[in-house]
C-alpha positions as CSV (number, residue, x, y, z in Angstrom):
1,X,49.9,-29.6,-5.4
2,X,49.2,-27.4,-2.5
3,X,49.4,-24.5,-4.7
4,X,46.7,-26.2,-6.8
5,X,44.5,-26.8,-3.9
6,X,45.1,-23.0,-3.2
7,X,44.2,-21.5,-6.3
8,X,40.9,-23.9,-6.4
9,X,39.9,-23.1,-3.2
10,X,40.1,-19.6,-3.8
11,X,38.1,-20.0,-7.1
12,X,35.3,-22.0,-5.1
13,X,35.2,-18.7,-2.7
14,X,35.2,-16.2,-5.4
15,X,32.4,-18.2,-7.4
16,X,30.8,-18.8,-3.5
17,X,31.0,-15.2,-3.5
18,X,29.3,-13.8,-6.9
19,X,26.6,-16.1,-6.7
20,X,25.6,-15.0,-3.3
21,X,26.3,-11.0,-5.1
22,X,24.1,-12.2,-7.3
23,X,21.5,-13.7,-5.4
24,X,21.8,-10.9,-3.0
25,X,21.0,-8.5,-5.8
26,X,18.1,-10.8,-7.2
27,X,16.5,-10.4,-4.5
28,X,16.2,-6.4,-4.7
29,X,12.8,-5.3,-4.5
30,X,13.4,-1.6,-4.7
31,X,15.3,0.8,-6.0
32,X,15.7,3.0,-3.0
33,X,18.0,1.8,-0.5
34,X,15.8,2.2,2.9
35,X,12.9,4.5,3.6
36,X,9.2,5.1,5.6
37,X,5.9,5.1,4.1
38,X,2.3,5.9,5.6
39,X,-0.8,5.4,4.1
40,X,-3.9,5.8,4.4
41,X,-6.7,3.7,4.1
42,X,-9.9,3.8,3.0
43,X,-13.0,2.6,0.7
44,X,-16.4,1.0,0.6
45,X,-19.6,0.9,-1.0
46,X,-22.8,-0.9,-1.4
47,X,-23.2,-4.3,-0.5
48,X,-27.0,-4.6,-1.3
49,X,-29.8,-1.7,-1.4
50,X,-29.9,-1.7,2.7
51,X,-26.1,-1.9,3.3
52,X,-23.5,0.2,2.8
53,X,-19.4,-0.9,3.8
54,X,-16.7,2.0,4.9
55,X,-13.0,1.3,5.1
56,X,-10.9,3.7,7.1
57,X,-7.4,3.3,8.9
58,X,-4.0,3.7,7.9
59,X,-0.9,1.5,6.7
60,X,3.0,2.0,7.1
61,X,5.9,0.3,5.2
62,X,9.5,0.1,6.6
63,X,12.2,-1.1,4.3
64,X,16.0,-1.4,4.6
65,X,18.4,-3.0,1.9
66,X,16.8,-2.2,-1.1
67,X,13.3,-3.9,0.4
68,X,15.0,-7.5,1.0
69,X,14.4,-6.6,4.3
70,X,10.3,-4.9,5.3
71,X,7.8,-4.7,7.6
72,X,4.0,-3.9,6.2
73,X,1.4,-3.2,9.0
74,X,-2.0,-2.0,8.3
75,X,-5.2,-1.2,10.7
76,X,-8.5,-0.5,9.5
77,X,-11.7,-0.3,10.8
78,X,-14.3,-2.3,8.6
79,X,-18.2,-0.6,9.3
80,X,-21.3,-2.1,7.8
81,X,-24.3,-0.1,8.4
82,X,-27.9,-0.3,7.5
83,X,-30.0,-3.6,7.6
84,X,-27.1,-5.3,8.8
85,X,-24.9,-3.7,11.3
86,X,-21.3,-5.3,11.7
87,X,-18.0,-4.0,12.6
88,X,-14.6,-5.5,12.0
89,X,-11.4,-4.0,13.1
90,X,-8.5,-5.8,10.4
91,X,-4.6,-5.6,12.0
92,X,-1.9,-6.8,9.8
93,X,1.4,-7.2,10.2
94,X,4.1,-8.9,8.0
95,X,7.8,-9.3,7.7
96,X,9.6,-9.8,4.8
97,X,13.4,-11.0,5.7
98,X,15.8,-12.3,3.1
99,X,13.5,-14.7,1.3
100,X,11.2,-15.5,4.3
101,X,7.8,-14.4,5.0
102,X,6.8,-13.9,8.0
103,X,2.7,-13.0,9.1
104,X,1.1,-12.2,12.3
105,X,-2.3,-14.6,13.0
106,X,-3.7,-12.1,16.1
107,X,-6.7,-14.3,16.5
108,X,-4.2,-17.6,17.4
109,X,-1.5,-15.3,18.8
110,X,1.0,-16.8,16.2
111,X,3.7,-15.9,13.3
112,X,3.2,-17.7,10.8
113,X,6.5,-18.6,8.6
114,X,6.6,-19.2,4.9
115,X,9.2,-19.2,2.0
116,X,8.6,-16.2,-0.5
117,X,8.0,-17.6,-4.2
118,X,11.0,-18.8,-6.5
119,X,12.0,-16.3,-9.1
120,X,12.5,-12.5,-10.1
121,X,10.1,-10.6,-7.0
122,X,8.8,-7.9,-9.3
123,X,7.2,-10.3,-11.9
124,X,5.8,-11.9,-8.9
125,X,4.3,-8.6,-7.7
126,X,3.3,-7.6,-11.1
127,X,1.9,-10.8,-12.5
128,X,-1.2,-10.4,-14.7
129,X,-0.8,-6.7,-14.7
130,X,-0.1,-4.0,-17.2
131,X,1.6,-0.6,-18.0
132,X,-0.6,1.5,-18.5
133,X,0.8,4.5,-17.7
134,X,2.0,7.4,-14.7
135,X,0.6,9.1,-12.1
136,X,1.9,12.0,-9.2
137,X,1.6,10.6,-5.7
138,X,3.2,12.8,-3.3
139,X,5.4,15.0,-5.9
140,X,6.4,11.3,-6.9
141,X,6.1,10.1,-10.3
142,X,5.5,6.5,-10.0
143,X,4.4,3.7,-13.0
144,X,0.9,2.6,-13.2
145,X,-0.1,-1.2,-13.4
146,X,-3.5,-2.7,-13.8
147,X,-5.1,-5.5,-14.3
148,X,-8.5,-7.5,-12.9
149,X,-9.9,-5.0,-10.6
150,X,-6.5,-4.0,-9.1
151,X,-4.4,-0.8,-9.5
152,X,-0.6,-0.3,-8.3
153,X,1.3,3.0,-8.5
154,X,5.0,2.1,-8.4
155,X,7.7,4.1,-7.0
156,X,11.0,3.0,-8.1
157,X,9.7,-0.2,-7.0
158,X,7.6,0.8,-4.2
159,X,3.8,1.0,-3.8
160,X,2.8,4.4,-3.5
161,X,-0.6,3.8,-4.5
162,X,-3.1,0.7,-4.4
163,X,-6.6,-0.1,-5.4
164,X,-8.8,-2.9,-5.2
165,X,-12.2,-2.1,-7.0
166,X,-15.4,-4.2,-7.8
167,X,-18.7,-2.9,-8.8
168,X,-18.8,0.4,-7.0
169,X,-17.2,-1.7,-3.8
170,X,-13.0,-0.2,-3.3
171,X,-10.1,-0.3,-1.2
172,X,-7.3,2.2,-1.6
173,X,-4.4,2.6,0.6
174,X,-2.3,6.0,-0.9
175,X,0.8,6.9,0.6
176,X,0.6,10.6,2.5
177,X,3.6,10.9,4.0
178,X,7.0,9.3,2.3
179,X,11.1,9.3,4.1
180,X,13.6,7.8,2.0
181,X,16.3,9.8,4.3
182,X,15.8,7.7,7.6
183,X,17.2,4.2,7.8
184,X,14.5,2.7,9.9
185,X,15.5,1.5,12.9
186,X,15.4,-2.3,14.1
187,X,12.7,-1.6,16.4
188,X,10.5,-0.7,13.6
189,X,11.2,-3.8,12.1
190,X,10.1,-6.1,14.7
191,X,7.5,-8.4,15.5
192,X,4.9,-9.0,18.1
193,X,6.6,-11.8,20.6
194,X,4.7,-14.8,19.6
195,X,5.7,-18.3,18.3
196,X,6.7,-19.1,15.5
197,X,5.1,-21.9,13.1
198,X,6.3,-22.8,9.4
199,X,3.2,-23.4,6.9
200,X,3.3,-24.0,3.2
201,X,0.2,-22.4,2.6
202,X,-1.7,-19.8,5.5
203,X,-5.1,-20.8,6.9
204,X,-6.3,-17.3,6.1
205,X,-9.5,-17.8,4.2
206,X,-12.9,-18.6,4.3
207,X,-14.5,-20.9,2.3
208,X,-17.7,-20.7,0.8
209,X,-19.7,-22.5,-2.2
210,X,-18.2,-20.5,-5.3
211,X,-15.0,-19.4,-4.3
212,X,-12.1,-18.9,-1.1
213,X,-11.7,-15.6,0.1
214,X,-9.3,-14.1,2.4
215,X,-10.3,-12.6,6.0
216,X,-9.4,-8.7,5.1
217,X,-11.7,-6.7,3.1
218,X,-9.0,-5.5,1.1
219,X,-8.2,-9.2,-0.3
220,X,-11.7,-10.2,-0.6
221,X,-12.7,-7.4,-3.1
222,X,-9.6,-8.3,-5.4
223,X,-10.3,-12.1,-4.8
224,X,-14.1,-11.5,-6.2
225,X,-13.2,-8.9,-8.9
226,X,-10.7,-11.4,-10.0
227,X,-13.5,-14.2,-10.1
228,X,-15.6,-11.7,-11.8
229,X,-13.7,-11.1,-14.7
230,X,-12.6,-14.7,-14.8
231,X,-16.4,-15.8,-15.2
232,X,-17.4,-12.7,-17.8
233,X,-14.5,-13.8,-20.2
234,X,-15.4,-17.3,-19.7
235,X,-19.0,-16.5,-20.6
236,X,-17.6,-13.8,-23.6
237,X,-19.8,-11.0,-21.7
238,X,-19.0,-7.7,-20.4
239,X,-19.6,-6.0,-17.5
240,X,-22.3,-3.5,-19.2
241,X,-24.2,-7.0,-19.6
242,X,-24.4,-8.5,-16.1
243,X,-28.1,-7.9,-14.5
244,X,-28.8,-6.7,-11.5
245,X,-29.4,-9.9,-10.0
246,X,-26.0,-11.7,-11.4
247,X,-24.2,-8.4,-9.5
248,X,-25.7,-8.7,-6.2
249,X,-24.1,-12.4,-6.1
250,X,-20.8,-11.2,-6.6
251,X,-21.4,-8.4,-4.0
252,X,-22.8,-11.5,-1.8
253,X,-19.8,-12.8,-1.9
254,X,-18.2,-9.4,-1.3
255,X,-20.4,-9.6,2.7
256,X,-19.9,-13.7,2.7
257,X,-17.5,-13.2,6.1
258,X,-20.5,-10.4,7.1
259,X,-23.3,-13.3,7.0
260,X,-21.7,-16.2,8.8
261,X,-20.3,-13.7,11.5
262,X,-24.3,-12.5,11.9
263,X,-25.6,-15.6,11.1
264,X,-24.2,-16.7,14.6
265,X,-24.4,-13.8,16.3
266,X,-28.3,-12.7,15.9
267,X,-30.0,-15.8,18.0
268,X,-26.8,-14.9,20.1
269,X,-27.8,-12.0,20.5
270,X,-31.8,-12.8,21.0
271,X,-30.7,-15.2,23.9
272,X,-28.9,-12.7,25.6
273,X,-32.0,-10.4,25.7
274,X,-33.9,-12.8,27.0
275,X,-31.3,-13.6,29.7
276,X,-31.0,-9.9,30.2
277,X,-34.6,-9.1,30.7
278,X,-35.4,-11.5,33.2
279,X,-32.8,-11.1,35.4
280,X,-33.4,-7.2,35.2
281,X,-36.8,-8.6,36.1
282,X,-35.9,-9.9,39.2
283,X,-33.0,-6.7,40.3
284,X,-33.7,-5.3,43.5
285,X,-31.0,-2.5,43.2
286,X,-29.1,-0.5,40.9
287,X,-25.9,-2.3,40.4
288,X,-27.7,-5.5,39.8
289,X,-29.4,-4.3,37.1
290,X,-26.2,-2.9,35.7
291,X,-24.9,-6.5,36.1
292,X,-27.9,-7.7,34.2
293,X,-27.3,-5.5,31.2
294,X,-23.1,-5.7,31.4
295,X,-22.8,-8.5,28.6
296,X,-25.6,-7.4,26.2
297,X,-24.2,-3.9,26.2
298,X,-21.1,-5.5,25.3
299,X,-22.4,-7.8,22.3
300,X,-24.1,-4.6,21.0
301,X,-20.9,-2.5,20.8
302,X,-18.7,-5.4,19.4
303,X,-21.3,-5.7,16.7
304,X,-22.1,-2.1,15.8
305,X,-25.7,-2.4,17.1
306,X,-26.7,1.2,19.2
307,X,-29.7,0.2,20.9
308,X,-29.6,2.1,24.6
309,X,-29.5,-0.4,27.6
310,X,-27.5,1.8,29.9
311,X,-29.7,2.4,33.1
312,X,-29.1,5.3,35.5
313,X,-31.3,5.0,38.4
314,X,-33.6,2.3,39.5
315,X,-36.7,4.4,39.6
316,X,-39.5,2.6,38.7
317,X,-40.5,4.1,35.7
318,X,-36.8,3.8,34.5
319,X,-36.9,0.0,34.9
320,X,-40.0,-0.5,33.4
321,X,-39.0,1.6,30.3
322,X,-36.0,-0.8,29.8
323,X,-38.3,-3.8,30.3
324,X,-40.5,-2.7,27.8
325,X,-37.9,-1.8,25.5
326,X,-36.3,-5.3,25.6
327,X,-39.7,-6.7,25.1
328,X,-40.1,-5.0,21.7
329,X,-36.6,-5.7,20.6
330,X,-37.1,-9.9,21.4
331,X,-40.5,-9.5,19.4
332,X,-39.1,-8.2,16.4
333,X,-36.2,-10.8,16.5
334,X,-38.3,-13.6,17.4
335,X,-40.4,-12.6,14.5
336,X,-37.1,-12.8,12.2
337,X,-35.3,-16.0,13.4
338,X,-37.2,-18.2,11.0
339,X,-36.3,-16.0,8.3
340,X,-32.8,-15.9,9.7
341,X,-32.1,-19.8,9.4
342,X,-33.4,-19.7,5.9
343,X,-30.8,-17.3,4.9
344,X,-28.4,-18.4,2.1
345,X,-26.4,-15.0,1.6
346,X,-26.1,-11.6,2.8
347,X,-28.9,-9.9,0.5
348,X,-31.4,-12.7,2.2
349,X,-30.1,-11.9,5.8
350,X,-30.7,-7.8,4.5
351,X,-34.1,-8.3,3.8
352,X,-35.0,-10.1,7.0
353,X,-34.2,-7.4,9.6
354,X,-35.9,-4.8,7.1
């Protein structure tokens, strides 16, 4: 009897035991065993006939144990230039630890924690994509997959190469330096020090009338390509077929996070003139007027607007040049406000601060 109980505990360990083997080796993402990758970053395009977008920044990917364990971060400086001047400056940072995800919100200050999806990682990762062939990235020969307006270059598993692509708009992040020699260590693995919240689904998008994109650039180009394709197999077209028009409201929804952000901002921004000029107005010294000017120089930087409010001296002539100068600049958004409300999408908003 004891024996028995023995010999089936030992069988409920050893069975214990290769399930979690295999589970362990399930969960396998790549075929290296721990390495380093930086990438770099960058893309754009044109968002309308008065706006242009660049992408630049870099990436980097630690990995231990065969990927069950990696960090992703990326920075990237998003720069809209032309009618519309906007800047937005994208940090990410996940961590991917057993079968938890774990993602960085910077805006709330907050991780937030969410189970990785059920089943075999790589037909996750590949989903809706095909072979299509190989490709040389770094001296590295690594398998091609594409599908709707994406691109991956795999590596033994790992993402040497990826693209996101939509109507002359792209994102590419290529790997330019690789170390699959270096264990990383832990405090490359880490994460910022905030708290921790479990969600089932992330509040990363924005919502508008058509579709929910994500926040980063990156995202929202494969999220609309996606929606593109989707609609020109649904309407048995090709791209070769799509106007003019029917493009720009696909690359409208490309700028959709550029509008609202301006949408706010601009009578923002006119109030803050205003407020600006007549206390400048009423400055009796130097530092005053530098006081004065302190915030709107501030909202114009954030923004990517260069208009010159610095003042050096308080001559006269100096102060009345500035006064002047922020007279023209309220007139010509005063004269754009109405048009400004009436805006329904980013191509609207271009053509009223032409």
């Amino acid at each position: 009897m004891y024996v028995s109980k023995i010999m089936s505990l030992f069988f409920l360990f050893i069975l214990g035991y290769s399930s979690s083997l295999a589970g362990s080796l399930a969960e396998k993402k790549f075929d290296v065993e721990h390495g380093m990758v930086t990438f770099e970053i960058k893309g754009g395009g044109k968002l309308s006939d008065d706006i242009n977008i660049t992408l630049k920044g870099e990436g980097k990917l630690f990995f231990r144990n065969n990927g069950v364990d990696a960090l992703v971060e990326e920075s990237y400086d998003e720069l809209a230039t032309g009618a519309i001047n906007n800047i937005e400056k994208i940090q990410i940072c996940e961590k991917f630890e057993n079968k938890q995800r774990y993602s960085v919100d910077f805006d709330t200050k907050k991780i937030l924690e969410r189970a990785m999806p059920k089943g075999n990682f790589k037909d996750y990762y590949l989903a809706g994509l095909k072979k299509t062939g190989q490709e040389r990235v770094l001296g590295y020969t690594c398998d091609v997959w594409e599908g709707d307006g994406i691109k991956k270059c795999l590596y033994k598993g790992i993402p040497l190469l990826l693209e996101h692509y939509i109507l002359g708009v792209y994102y590419e992040k290529k790997a330019i330096k690789v170390d699959f020699d270096t264990k990383p260590k832990y405090a490359n693995c880490t994460l910022p020090n905030f708290p921790v919240e479990k969600f089932a689904l992330f509040k990363t998008s924005i919502k508008t009338k058509n579709i929910i994109l994500p926040k980063e650039m990156s995202q929202v180009i494969l999220a609309v390509a996606q929606k593109m394709h989707k609609d020109l197999k649904y309407s048995k077209k090709s791209k070769d077929d799509l106007s003019e028009k029917e493009k720009q409201v696909y690359k409208n929804m490309l700028g959709q996070h550029i509008f609202h952000k301006q949408k706010i901002f601009l009578p923002k921004l006119l109030h803050e003139m205003k407020k600006s000029r007549l206390c400048l107005q009423n400055a009796n010294d130097l530092k005053k007027a530098k006081t004065c000017l302190n915030k709107l120089i501030d909202m114009n930087k954030n923004i990517g607007y260069y208009y010159n409010y610095e003042i050096d001296s308080f001559e006269k002539e100096n102060k009345e040049q500035l006064l002047d100068e922020l007279d023209e600049q309220i007139y010509f958004f005063e004269s754009k406000m109405k048009c400004i409300r009436s805006a329904k999408n980013l191509s609207n908003l271009s053509e009223c601060m032409k």
